[in-house]
Steps between C-alpha positions, in 0.01 A plus 500: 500500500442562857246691653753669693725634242227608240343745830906606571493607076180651503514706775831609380362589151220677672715727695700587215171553301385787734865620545507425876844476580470508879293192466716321217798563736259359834460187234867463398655491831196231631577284211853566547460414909315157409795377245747583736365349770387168303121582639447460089678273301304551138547214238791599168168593344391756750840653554510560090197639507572742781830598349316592142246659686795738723654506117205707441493716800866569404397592166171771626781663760741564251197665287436688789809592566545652135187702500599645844846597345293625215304731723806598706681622189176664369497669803873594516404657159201696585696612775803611307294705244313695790834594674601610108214683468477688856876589402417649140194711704733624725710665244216632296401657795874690570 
């Protein structure tokens, strides 16, 4: 494996490891910039590597993504019941 693709997967790991997604987004679109531009042309093997390795970064968003909509809705809920309970106050106190 290339030196060049195994730096490319680890710093893309390590950026998703410390939930950096300013710099895993910096990373993506310089990787991105080099492919399109044929300034990198990585062997089959490097390109399958670098697609499991985005499979994983696909995988870690979408886990993000659900615990954010988890703490959204837990929110929403919280929320809901305070507005319930400032209502029920309001008539105890007419």
């Amino acid at each position: 494996m290339p030196p060049k693709a195994e730096a490319w997967r680890d710093a893309l790991r390590q950026a998703a490891r410390r939930r950096d997604w300013e710099a895993l987004s910096l990373l993506d679109g310089q990787l991105q910039r080099q492919l399109a531009t044929g300034a990198w042309q990585p062997a089959d093997e490097a390109r399958r590597m670098l697609a499991e390795t985005y499979r994983e970064l696909m995988a870690l968003r979408q886990a993000e993504a659900n615990l954010l909509q988890q703490r959204l809705h837990a929110l929403d809920q919280q929320r809901e019941a305070q507005l319930a309970y400032a209502q029920v106050s309001d008539w105890n106190d007419a």
